[in-house]
C-alpha positions in Angstrom: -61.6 -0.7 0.2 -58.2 -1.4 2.0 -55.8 0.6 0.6 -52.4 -0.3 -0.3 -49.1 0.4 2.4 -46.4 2.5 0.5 -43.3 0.2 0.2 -41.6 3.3 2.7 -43.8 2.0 5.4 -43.0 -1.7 5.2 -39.0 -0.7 4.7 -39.9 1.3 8.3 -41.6 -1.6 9.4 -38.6 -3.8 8.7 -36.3 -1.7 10.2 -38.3 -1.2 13.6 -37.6 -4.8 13.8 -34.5 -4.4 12.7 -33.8 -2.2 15.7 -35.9 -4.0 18.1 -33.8 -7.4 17.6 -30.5 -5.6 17.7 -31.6 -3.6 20.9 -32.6 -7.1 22.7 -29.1 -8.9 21.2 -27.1 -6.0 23.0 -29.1 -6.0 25.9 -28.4 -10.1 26.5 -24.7 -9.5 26.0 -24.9 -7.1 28.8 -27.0 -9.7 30.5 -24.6 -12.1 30.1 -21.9 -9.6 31.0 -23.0 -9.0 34.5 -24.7 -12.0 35.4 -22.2 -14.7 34.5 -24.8 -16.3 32.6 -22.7 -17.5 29.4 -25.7 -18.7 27.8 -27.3 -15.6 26.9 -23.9 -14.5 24.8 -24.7 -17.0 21.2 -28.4 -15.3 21.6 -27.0 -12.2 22.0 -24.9 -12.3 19.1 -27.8 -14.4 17.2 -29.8 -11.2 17.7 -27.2 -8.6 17.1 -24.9 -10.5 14.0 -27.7 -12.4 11.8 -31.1 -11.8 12.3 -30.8 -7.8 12.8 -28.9 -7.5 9.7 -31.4 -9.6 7.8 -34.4 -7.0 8.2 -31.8 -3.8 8.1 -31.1 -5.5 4.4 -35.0 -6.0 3.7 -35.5 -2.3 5.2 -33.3 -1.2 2.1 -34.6 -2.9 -0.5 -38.1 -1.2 0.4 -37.1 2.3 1.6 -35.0 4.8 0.9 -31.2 4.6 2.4 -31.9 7.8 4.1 -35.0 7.1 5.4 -33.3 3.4 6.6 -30.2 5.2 8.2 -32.8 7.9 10.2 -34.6 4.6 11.4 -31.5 3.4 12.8 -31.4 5.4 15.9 -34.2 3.6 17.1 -32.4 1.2 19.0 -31.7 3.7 21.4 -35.1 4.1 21.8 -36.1 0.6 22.5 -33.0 0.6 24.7 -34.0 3.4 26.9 -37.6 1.7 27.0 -36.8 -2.1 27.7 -33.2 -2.2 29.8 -35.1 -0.9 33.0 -37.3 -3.8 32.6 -35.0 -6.2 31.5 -31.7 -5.4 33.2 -32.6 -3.2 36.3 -30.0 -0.2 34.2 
C-alpha cells in the first residue's frame, strides 16, 4: 500500500522549489551583472519576482508558517552549492 505524504511534506516540497527558483533568479542577475549580458536580467527577475513567490504562497497554504519561514534559508544553500558551477564565485 502507498501511503499518503503529510500535506507538511508537499508545503516543504513547494518551498524547496520555492528556494531553488529564487536561488537561480539571483544568481542570473549577478550573471548579468558581471557579464554584460542584459538578457539574463527579465529571467532573473522572472525567477526571483513571479515564479518564486508562486510556490512560497502554495508552501503556506500546505505547511505551517514556521515550518515555511525555516525552509526559507535554503536559498543559501542552493547558492553555496550551484554559484561555483554557474558563476565561477
Amino acid at each position: 500500500a502507498i501511503m499518503p505524504v503529510s500535506s507538511t511534506a508537499i508545503g516543504i516540497g513547494l518551498d524547496a522549489v520555492a528556494t531553488l527558483t529564487g536561488a537561480v533568479g539571483k544568481m542570473m542577475l549577478r550573471h548579468a551583472a558581471v557579464s554584460g549580458n542584459l538578457w539574463y536580467y527579465p529571467f532573473g527577475l522572472f525567477f526571483t519576482a513571479f515564479i518564486d513567490p508562486i510556490f512560497d504562497v502554495a508552501a503556506y497554504s500546505f505547511a505551517a508558517g514556521s515550518t515555511v519561514t525555516a525552509c526559507a534559508g535554503l536559498v543559501i544553500v542552493w547558492t553555496v552549492i550551484f554559484a561555483p558551477c554557474t558563476l565561477g564565485e
